[in-house]
N, C-alpha and C positions, 0 to 999 in steps of 0.2 A: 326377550329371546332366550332367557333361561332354560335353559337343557333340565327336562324332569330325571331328579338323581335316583341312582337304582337305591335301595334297600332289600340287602339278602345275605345269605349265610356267606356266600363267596362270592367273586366279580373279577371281572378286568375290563378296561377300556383303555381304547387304541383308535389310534386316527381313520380307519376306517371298519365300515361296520360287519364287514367280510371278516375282518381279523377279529375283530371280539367277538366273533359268532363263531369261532374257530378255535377262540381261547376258552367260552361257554360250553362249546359241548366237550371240552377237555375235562372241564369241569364238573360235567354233568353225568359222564362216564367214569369216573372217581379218581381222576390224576390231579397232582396237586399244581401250584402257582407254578413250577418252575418248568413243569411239562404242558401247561396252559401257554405260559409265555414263549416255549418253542413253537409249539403249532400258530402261536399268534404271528411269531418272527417269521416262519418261513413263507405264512399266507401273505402277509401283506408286504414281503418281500414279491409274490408274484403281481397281484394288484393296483400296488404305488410303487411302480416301478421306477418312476421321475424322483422319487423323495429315496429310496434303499434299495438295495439289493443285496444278494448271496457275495456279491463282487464288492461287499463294505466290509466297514467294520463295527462291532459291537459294546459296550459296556453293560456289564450287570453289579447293581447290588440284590443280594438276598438276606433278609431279615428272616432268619428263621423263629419257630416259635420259644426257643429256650434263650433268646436275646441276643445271640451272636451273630451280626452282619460278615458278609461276604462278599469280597469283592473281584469279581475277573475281568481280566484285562483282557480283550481281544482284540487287540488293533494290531495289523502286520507291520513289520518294517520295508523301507526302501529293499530295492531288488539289488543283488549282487552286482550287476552293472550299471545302477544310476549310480554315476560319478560327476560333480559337479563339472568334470575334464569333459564327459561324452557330452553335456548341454551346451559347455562352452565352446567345444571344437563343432558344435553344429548349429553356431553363432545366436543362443540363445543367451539373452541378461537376463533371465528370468524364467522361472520354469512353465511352460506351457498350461493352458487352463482344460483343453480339449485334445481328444484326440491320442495315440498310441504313448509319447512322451509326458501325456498327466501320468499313464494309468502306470506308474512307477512301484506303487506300495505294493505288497501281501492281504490278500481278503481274510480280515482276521472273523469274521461274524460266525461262520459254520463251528469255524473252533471253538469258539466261546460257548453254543448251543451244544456242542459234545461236552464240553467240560461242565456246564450248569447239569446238563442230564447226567452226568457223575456224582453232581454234589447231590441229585434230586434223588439217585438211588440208595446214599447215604443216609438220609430221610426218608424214606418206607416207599419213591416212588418205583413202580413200577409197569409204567403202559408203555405199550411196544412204542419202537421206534417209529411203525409206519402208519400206526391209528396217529400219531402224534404229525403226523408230514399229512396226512390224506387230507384232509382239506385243501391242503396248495396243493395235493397235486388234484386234487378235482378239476378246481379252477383252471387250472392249466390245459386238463384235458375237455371241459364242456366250455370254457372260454368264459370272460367275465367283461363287462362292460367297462370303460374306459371313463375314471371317478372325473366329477367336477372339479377336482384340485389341481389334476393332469391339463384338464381340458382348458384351464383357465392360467397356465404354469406356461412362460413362455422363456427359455434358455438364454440366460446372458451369454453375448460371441454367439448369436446365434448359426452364421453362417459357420462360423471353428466347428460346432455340434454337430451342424447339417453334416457337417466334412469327414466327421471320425468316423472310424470303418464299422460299419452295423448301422448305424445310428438309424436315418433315414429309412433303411428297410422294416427295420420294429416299430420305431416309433411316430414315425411319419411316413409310411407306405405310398401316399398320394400327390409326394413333395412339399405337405403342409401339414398344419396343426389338425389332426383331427375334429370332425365334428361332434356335438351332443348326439348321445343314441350309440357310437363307434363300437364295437366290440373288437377284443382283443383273444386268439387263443396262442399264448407261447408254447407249441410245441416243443422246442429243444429244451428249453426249461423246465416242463414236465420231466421228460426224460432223464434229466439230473436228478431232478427230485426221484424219481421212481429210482434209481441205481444207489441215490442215498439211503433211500430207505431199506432195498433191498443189502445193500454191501455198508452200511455204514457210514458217519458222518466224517471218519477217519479218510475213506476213499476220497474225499476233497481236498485234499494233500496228499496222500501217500497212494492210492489206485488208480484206478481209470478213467476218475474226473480229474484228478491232478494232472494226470498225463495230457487230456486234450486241453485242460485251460494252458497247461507249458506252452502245447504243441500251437493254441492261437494269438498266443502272445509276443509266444517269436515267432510269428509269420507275420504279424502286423510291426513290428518291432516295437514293441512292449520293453523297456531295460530286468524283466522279469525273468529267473531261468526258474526250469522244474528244483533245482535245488533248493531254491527259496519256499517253493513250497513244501517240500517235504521237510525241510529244519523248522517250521511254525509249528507252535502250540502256546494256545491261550493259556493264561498266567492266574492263580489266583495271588492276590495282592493286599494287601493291609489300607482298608481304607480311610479316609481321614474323616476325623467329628469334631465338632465345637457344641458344648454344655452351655444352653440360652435357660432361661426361666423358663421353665414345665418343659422343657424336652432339649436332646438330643437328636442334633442333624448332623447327616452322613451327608457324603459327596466322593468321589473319585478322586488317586492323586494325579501328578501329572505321569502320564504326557496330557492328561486334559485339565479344562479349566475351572473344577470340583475346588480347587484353593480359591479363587476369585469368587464361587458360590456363597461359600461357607466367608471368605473376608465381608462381604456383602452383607450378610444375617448378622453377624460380629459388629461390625463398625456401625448399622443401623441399630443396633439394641442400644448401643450405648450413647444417640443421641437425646432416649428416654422421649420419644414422639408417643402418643396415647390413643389416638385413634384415626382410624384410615381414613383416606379421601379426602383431607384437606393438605393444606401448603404442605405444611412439615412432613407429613406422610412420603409425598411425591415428589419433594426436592430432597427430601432427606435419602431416599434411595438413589435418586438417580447420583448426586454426591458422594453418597458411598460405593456405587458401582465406578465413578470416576477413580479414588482411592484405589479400590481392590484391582481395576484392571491392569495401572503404574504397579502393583505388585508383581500380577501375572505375567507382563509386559518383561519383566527384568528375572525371573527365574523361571517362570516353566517353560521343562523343556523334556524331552528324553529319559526317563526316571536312571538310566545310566549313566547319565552326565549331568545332574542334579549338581552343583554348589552348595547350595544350602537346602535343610530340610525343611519342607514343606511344612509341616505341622509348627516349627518355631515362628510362625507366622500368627498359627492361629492360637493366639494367648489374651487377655484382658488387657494387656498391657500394651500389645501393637493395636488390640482395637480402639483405645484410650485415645491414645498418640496418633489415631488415622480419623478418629471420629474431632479430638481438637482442632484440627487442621481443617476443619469444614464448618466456611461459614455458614453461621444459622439461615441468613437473611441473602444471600447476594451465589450464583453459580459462578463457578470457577471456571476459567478458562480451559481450553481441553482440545491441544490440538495431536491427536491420535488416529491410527488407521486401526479400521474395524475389519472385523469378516464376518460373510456372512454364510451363509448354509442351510443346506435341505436335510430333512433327517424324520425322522421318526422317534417319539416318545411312547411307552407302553407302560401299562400298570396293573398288576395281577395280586389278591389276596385270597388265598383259600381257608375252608372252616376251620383248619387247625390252626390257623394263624401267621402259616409261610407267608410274607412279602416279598413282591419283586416289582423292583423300579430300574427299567430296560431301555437302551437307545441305540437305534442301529440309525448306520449313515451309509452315503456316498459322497457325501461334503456337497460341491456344489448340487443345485438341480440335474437331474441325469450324468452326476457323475465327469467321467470323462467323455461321455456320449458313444465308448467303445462298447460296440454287443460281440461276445464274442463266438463266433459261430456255431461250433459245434456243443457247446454249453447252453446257449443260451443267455449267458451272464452280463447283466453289464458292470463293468468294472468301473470304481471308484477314483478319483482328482484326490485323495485327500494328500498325496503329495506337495500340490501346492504351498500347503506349510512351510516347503523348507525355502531356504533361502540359496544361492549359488555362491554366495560371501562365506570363503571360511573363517570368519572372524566375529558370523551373526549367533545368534543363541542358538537359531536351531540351520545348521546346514547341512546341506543336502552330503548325506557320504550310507552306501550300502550297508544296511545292517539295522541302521536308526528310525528311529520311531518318531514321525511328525508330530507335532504341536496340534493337538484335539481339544475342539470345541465343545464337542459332546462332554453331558456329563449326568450322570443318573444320582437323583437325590433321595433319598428317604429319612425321616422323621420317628423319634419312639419318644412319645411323652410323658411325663413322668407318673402320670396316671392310670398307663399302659394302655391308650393308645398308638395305632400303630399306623405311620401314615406312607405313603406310596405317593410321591406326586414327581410333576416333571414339565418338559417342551421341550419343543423344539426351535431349530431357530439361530445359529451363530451363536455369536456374543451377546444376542437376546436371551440364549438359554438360561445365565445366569440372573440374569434384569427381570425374565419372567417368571423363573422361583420365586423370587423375591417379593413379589409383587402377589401372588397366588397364596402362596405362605403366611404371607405378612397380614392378609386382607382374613385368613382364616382365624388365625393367634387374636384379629382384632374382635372377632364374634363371628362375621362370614358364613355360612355353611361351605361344602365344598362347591355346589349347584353355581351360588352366587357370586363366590371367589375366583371361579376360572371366566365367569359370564364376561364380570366387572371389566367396563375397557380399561386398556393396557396403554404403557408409552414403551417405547424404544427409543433408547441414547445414542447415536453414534451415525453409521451410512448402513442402507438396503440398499439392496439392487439397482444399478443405476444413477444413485444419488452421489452428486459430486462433493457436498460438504456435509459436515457434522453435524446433527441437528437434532434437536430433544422433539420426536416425532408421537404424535397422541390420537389415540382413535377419538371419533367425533363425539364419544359418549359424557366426556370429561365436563363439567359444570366449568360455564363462562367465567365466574368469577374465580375460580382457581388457575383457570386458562391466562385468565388476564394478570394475574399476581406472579404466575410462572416467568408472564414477558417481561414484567417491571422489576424481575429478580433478577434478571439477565440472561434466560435460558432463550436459547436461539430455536424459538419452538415452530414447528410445521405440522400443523393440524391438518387430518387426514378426512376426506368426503365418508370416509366409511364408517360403519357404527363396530362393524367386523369385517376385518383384515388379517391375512392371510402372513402378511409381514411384521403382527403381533403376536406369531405362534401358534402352533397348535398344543394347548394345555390340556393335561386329566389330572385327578386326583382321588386318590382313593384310601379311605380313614378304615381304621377296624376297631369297635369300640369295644369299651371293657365289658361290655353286657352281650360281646360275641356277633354282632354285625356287622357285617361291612357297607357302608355309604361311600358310593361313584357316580364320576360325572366324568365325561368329555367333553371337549371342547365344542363350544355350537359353529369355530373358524375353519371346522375340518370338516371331512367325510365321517366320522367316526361316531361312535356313544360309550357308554360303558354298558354291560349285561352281568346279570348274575343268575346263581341258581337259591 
């Protein structure tokens, strides 16, 4: 089921094929990766609307072509009025998953796309704002069918989703999961989009989209005031790397889980495993993913309440000291809570050589399930994060920035390849870098890298306990060596599953190419010109 990889001067690929056909003719009209990967963000924010929206949040890196990476932070923080006091006095232990009290945070993703089209104009780009939005809002206005990912995407708390105010009217009009064939036209979401394009990306904080997302946030009672959104602006930030044989890999710091990425590639180099696909390959990851998460697990947090910095992690010396600690031959016990999440991964390189490795969310599937009226929007859960313990890492108090999963990776190898790769996926995001990465450095192509079934460490959806989880593709006898090691393994009927990510990757070689591929687990492919 190998996905045929493009070869061409430029590319992107994106989990559905509406977005990279939206990032192609960005491309094809002469704007570069960073003005590709807007118009790819805001399409298939209309689209996969269960996986993202304008009501998330965003990370980008940018590899530009004179070698300097870029990193911005667009994730908002809690609202002026989540206070751990309002959830406890409205006798909640726990912060809700659904519904007006998820939708707690700031939608930082519009900001982050104004801020990238700042760094893109620093770099010669130059294509209007509204040729860069017109494909979503085409979609919006002639209506687009409703993907096999939606269709087959059923909401944990299903009944909490049904419940949230909007939900059932956008999403399920019929009081059920739509059927195959469904078409969808978001009106009011058009009309966002057209007032963006028209007034600016700034208008979704500070104008007349700001105003009504205020205006439906506190009518549903959202802890969200208009003040919160007009004090946000996405952040550029200093991202973190770790120096492997023949390249350099980038990752995001915290608030996301880009240190646990990057400890992962670390602590597996230096158990000196030699070729993919057998034991050592696939215990040795999942091992080192055990390690790097007890990292994550005890420092990331809020990058304003950091303890210790994040990069004193990433040294030869803690990888040393983490990769000893794991036995060759036997899995380590691992009793941890995981999360999981919906999201979106993207991947853009254009002929000059700009790189973008992009990830927008709403954390869980559909978010909080809140659509909000007059927008269109659906607003983001990633609140969930915090905790209502002031004494946890990360607790819930207005201003702070939850604990994100997301995390966009890119690669520069020392032979001046340039690589773009990523998933989605929770705490699999980092397990499926790893794994995609790892399967390439061994020989791989990228086609064959992203194909390769995948495992997952930890809990999905619905799953009560922890379990080293393997698409069906995986050779019986490594299966069998897995159990005799002690991985508490659950082998999955599917060859591709949807709960081992949707992955792309995209290389740009020293002879001026670029080779992509998307995932064959999504809607999606990669395109070029």
């Amino acid at each position: 089921m190998i996905e045929t990889p493009v070869f061409a001067s430029a590319a992107v690929a994106a989990p559905h094929r509406l977005a990279s056909e939206a990032g192609r003719a960005v491309l094809a009209e002469g704007g570069n990766a960073i003005e590709a990967m807007v118009a790819m963000a805001a399409t298939i924010a209309v689209v996969y609307p269960h996986m993202n929206s304008f009501g998330g949040d965003g990370f980008w890196l940018v590899h530009e072509p004179g070698g300097k990476v870029h990193a911005i932070e667009a994730c908002g923080p809690a609202g002026s009025l989540a206070t751990i006091e309002r959830y406890r006095e409205k006798g909640f232990d726990t912060i809700p998953s659904r519904g007006p009290d998820a939708a707690l945070t700031v939608a930082g993703a519009v900001g982050g796309w104004q801020a990238a089209l700042a760094l893109s104009q620093t770099l010669g780009g130059r294509m209007p704002l509204k040729d860069v939005l017109a494909e979503a809002i085409r979609h919006c206005a002639e209506g687009y069918a409703i993907s096999a990912s939606e269709l087959r995407t059923v909401p944990q708390e299903v009944e909490a989703t049904k419940a949230a105010p909007g939900f059932s009217t956008f999403f399920w009009p019929e009081g059920e999961q739509p059927k195959a064939g469904a078409r969808r036209k978001p009106e009011a979401l058009g009309a966002t989009l057209q007032q963006l394009a028209d007034a600016g990306l700034d208008d979704f904080y500070r104008g007349d989209i700001g105003r009504e997302i205020a205006a439906d946030l506190e009518r549903m009672g959202a802890p969200i005031a208009r003040a919160d959104l007009e004090a946000f602006k996405a952040r550029m930030v200093q991202p973190l790397s770790v120096k492997l044989p023949g390249l350099t890999a980038y990752n995001f710091p915290p608030p996301t889980q880009g240190l646990a990425a990057l400890l992962i590639l670390g602590i597996f180099e230096k158990l000196g495993v030699q070729r993919a696909e057998g034991f050592d390959h696939i215990h040795g990851l999942v091992e080192a993913t055990k390690r790097a998460f007890v990292i994550r697990d005890r420092h990331v947090t809020d990058p304003a309440h950091l303890k210790v910095d994040p990069a004193s992690f990433l040294t030869a010396a803690v990888f040393e000291r983490e990769a000893e600690a794991i036995d060759r031959k036997r899995a380590a016990a691992w009793p941890f809570k995981t999360d999981a999440g919906d999201t979106v991964w993207m991947g853009a390189i254009d002929g000059s050589g700009l790189a973008v490795s992009y990830i927008q969310s709403i954390y869980w599937e559909y978010g909080s399930g809140c659509i909000l009226p007059r927008t269109g929007l659906n607003w983001q859960n990633r609140g969930v994060s915090f905790s209502l313990d002031k004494a946890s890492l990360n607790p819930l108090a207005p201003g702070r920035k939850p604990f994100h999963t997301l995390n966009p990776p890119l690669a520069r190898f020392d032979d001046g390849r340039i690589m773009a790769y990523g998933a989605m996926g929770g705490d699999g995001q980092p397990q499926f870098q790893a794994q995609i990465l790892s399967r390439y450095r061994y020989g791989q192509n990228p086609a064959a890298a992203v194909d390769a079934p995948r495992f997952l460490f930890g809990r999905t959806w619905g799953a009560g306990s922890v379990s080293l989880k393997l698409e069906s593709r995986f050779d019986p006898t490594l299966v069998a060596q897995l159990k005799a090691a002690g991985h508490p393994v659950e082998e999955y009927g599917k060859a591709y599953s949807d709960q081992f990510g949707h992955a792309g990757m995209l290389v740009k070689h020293q002879k001026g190419h670029v080779e992509a591929t998307h995932d064959p687990r999504s809607d999606g492919d990669a395109r070029g010109i």
